[in-house]
C-alpha positions as CSV (number, residue, x, y, z in Angstrom):
1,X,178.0,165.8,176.8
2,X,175.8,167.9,178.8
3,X,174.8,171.2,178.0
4,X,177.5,174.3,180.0
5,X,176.7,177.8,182.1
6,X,179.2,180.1,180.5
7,X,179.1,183.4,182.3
8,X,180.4,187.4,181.8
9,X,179.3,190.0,179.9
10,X,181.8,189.5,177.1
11,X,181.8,185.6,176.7
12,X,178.1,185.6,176.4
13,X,177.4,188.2,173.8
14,X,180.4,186.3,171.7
15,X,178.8,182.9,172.2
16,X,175.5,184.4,170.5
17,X,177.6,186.8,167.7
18,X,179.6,183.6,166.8
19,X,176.3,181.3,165.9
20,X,177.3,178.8,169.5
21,X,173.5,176.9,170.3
22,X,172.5,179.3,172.8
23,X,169.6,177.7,174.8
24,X,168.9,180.6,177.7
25,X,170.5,183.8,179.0
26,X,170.2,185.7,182.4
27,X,171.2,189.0,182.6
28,X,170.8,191.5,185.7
29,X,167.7,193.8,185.4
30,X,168.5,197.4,185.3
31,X,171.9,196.8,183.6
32,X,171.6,199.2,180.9
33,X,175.6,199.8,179.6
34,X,176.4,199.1,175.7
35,X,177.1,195.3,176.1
36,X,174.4,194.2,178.2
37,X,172.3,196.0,175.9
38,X,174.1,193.8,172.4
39,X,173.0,190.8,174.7
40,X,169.2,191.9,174.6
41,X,169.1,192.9,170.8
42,X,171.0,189.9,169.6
43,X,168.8,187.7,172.0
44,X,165.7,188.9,170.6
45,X,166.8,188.5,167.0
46,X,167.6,185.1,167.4
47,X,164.8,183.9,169.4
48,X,166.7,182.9,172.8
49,X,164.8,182.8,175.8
50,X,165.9,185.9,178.0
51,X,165.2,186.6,181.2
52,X,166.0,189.2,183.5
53,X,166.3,188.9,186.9
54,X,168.5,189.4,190.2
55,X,172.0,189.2,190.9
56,X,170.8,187.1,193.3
57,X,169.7,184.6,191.0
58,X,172.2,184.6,188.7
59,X,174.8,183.8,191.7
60,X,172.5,180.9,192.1
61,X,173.8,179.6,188.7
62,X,177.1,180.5,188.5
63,X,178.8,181.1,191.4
64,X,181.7,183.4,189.6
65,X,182.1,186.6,189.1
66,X,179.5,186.6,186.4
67,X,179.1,190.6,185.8
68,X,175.5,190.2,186.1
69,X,175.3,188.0,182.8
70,X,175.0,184.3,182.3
71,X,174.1,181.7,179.6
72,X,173.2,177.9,178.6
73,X,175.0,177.0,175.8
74,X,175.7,173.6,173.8
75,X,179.1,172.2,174.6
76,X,182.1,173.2,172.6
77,X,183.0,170.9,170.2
78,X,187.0,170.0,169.4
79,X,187.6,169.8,165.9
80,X,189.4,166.6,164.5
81,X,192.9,167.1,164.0
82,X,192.7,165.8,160.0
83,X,189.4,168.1,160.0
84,X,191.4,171.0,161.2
85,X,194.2,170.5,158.7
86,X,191.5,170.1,155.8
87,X,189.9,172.9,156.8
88,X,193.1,175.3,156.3
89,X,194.8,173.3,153.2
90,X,194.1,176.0,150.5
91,X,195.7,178.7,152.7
92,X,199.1,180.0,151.6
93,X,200.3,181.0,155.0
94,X,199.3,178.4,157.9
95,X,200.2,179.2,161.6
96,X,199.0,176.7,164.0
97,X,199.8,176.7,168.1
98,X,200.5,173.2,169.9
99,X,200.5,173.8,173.5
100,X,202.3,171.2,175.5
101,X,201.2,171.0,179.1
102,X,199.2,174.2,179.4
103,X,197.0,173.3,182.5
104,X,196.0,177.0,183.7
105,X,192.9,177.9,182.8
106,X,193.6,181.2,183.0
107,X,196.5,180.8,181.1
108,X,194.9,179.1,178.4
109,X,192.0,181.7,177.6
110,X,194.2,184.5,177.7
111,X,196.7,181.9,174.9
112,X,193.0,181.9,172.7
113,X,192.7,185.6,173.1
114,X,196.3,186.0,171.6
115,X,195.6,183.5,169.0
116,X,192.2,185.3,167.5
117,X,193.9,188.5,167.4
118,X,197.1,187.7,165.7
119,X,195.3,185.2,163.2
120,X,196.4,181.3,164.1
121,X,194.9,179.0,162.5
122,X,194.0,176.4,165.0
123,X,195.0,175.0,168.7
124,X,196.3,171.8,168.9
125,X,196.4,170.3,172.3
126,X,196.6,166.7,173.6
127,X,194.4,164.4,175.4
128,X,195.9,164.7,179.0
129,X,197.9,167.1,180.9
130,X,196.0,170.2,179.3
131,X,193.5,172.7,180.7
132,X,189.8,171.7,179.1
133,X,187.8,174.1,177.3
134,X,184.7,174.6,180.0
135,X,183.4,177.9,181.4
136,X,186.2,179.3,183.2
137,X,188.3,179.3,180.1
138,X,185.7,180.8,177.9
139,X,185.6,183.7,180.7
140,X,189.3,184.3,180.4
141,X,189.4,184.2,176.5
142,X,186.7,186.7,176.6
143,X,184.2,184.6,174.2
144,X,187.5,184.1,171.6
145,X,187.5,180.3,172.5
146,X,184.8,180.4,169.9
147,X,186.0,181.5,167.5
148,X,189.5,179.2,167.2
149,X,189.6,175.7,165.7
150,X,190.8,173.8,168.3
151,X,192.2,170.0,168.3
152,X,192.5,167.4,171.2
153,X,195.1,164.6,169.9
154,X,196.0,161.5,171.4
155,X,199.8,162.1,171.2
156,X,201.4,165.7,170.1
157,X,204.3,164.0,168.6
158,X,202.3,162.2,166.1
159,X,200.4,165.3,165.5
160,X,204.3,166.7,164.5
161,X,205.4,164.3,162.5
162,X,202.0,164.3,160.4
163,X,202.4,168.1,160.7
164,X,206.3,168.2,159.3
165,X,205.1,165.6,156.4
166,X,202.9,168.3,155.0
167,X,205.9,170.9,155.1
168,X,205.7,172.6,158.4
169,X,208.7,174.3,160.6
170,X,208.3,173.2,163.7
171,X,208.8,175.9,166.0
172,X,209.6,175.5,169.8
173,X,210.0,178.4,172.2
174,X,212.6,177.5,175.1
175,X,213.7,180.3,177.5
176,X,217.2,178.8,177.5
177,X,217.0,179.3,173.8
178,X,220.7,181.1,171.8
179,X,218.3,181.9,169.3
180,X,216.7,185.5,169.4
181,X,213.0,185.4,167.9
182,X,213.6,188.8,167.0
183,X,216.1,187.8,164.5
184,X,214.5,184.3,162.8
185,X,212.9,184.2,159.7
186,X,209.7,182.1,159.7
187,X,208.3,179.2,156.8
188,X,204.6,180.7,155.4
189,X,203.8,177.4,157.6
190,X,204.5,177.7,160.7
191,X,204.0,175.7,163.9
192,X,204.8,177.2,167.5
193,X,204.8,175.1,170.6
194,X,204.5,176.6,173.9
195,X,205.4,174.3,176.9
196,X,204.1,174.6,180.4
197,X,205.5,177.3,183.1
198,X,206.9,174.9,185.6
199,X,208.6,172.4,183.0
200,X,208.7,173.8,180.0
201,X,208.4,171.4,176.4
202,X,208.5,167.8,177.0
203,X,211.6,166.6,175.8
204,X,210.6,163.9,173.6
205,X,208.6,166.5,171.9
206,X,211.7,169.5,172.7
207,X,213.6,166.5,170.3
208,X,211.3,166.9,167.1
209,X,211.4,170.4,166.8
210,X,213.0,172.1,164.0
211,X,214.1,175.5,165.7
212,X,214.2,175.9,169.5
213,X,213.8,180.4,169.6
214,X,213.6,182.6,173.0
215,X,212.4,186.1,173.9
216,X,214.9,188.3,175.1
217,X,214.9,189.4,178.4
218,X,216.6,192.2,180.5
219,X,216.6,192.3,184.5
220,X,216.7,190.5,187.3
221,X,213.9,188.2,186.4
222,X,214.3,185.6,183.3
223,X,210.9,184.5,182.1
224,X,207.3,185.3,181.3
225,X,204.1,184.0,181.8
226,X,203.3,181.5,178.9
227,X,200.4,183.6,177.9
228,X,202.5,187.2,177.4
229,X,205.4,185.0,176.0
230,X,202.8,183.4,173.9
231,X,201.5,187.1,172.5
232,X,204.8,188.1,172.3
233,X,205.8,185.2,169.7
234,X,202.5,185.0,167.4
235,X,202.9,188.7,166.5
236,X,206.9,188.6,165.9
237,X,205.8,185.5,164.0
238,X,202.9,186.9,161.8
239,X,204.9,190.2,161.3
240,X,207.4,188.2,159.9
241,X,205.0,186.0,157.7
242,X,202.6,189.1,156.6
């Protein structure tokens, strides 16, 4: 895979704080607030080539709203799903997020921001029919994207079944749901699937789940965007688990 332009204030400090191979960074001369200045001193410490120069030629790179920052970075590698599972095994408490369908990029940084703040484990997501992790989505996870073990299976529903063998509740979150989240105990391992906006869990995989729960809601309007409903759920989950 080629090498990526990742670009924002925020995402490229994080790439450099969280050891990514950073080969290059352009940052806007004359920018002298708190993060741009983290982006120098880190930079320099770790021997990446900086250079400063105009806005001008940093729209040249990245045509985005880039805040004046930009980088080249390695690509971001998934993590294999047995690697993943390894990798948490000794953990007493083990909350992982399978997101079925989740094609908004926007959506799905802001779902990696929620997930490094409340502690999950790892993102499981499958092959096709899913947002990809590329530079847009490291700008809306705000540089959190790496920082999360994330997965790419083949088939989700095999990834549940290998999941449930090792003693996981499967957890689905349906709007349509009798089942208030607010009021369910959860298993110290813990899986939470999130479907997408328009349709929701797939029902082959809807079928395999071991608790459907919903969020309730008051007013005219009956749902939430997958990433707030997605917040909302990981910390009623890791209250309960905590």
């Amino acid at each position: 895979m080629d090498n990526i332009i990742i670009y924002g204030i925020r995402p490229v400090l994080e790439a450099i704080k969280a050891d990514v191979e950073v080969h290059k960074i352009w940052l806007m001369k004359g920018k002298r607030q708190f993060l741009f200045k983290e982006v120098e001193k880190h930079a320099l410490k770790k021997n990446i080539e900086l250079i400063l120069t105009s806005n001008k030629k940093i729209d040249k790179i990245s045509k985005k709203n880039h805040q004046g920052a930009a980088a080249l970075i390695s690509p971001i590698k998934y993590l294999k799903f047995e690697s993943l599972l390894q990798k948490n095994a000794k953990k007493k408490k083990q909350l992982y997020l399978l997101l079925d369908g989740i094609t908004d990029v926007r959506n799905f940084g802001a779902i990696f921001r929620n997930s490094l703040a409340t502690g999950v484990n790892g993102i499981i997501v499958p092959e096709s029919n899913s947002a990809n992790i590329n530079p847009d989505t490291v700008k809306a996870s705000a540089g959190a994207i790496f920082y999360i073990s994330t997965s790419k299976v083949k088939h989700l529903n095999d990834a549940i079944y290998e999941l449930k063998s090792r003693k996981f509740e499967i957890i689905g979150l349906e709007e349509k749901s009798g089942l208030n989240i607010f009021d369910e105990k959860f298993n110290d391992r813990t899986v939470l699937i999130l479907g997408s906006e328009g349709k929701g869990i797939n029902k082959s995989t809807s079928s395999l789940v071991d608790k459907k729960i919903s969020i309730p809601m008051k007013g005219e309007i009956d749902s939430l965007n997958v990433s707030v409903a997605c917040g909302i759920s990981l910390y009623q989950i890791k209250r309960e688990l905590s």
